[in-house]
C-alpha positions as CSV (number, residue, x, y, z in Angstrom):
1,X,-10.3,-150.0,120.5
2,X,-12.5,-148.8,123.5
3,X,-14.8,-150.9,125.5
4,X,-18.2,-151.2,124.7
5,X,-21.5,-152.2,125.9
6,X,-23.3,-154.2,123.4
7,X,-27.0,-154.7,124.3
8,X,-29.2,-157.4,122.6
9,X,-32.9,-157.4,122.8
10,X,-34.2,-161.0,121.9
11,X,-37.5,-162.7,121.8
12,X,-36.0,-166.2,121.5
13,X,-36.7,-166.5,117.8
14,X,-34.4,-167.8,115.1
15,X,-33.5,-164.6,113.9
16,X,-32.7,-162.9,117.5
17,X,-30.5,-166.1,117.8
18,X,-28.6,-165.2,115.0
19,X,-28.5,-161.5,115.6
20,X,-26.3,-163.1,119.2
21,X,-24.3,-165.4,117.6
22,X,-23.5,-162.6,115.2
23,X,-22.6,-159.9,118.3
24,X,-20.7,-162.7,120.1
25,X,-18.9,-163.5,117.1
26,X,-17.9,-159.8,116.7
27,X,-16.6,-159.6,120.3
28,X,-15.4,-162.9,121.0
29,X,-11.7,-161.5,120.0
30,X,-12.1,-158.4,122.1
31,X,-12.2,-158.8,126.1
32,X,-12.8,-154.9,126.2
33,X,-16.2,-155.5,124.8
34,X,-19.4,-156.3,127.1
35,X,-22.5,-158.4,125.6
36,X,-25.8,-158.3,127.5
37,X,-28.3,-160.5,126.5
38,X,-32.3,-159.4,127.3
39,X,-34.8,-161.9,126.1
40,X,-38.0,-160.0,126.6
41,X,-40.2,-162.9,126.5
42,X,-38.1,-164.4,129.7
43,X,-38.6,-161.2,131.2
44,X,-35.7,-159.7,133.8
45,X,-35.7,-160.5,137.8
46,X,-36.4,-156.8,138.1
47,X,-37.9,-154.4,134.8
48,X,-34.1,-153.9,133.6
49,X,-35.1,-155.5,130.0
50,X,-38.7,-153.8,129.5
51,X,-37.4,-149.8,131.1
52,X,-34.2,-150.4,128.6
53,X,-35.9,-151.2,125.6
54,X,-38.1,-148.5,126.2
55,X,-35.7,-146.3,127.2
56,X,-33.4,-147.2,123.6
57,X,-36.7,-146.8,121.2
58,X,-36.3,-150.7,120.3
59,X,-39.5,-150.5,118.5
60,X,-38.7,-154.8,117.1
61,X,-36.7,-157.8,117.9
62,X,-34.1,-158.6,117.5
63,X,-32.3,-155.3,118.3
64,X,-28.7,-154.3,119.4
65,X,-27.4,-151.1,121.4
66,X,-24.1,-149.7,121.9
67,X,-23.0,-148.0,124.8
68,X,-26.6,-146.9,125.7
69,X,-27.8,-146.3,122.1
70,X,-30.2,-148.1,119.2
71,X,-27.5,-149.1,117.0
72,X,-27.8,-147.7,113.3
73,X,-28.3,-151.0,112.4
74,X,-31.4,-151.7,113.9
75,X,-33.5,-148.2,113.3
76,X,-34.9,-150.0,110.2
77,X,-37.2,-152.8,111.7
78,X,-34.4,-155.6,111.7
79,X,-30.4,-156.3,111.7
80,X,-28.4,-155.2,108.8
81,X,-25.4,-157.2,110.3
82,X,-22.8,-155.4,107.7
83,X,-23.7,-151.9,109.7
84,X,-23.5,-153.9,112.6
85,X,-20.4,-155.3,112.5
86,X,-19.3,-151.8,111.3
87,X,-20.7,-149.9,114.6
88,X,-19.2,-153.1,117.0
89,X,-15.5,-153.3,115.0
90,X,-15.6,-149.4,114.4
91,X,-14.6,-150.0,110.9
């Protein structure tokens, strides 16, 4: 499987706490995978989180990207975590 970047956009919420556990859980078996975690209330040290998400189209939180792309299964205003964990295990 190759490496990816998995990107989640947060707000601190219940929800985006789930959508992390969920992404972690995914990758925890893989080292070849890479979770960021941007939790746009927190803000970033430097605009990383804010020029990302706008940069991705995240248009709601939570959100996930892979490898420098909205994930499918966030282009409908929240997480379908079956297409999720679909896009993450490339099943």
């Amino acid at each position: 499987m190759a490496e990816k970047l998995v990107e989640v956009f947060t707000s601190g919420c219940p929800i985006c706490e789930r959508t992390v556990k969920q992404v972690k859980d995914l990758t925890q078996y893989s080292a070849e995978h890479e979770v960021v975690v941007y939790d746009l209330n927190k803000k970033c040290d430097t605009n990383e989180c804010e020029d990302k998400a706008k940069e991705y189209g995240v248009q709601s939180v939570p959100a996930v990207a892979i490898d420098g792309k909205l994930a499918d299964c966030c282009s409908n205003n929240g997480v379908n975590f079956d297409t999720l964990e679909a896009e993450i295990l490339g099943k």
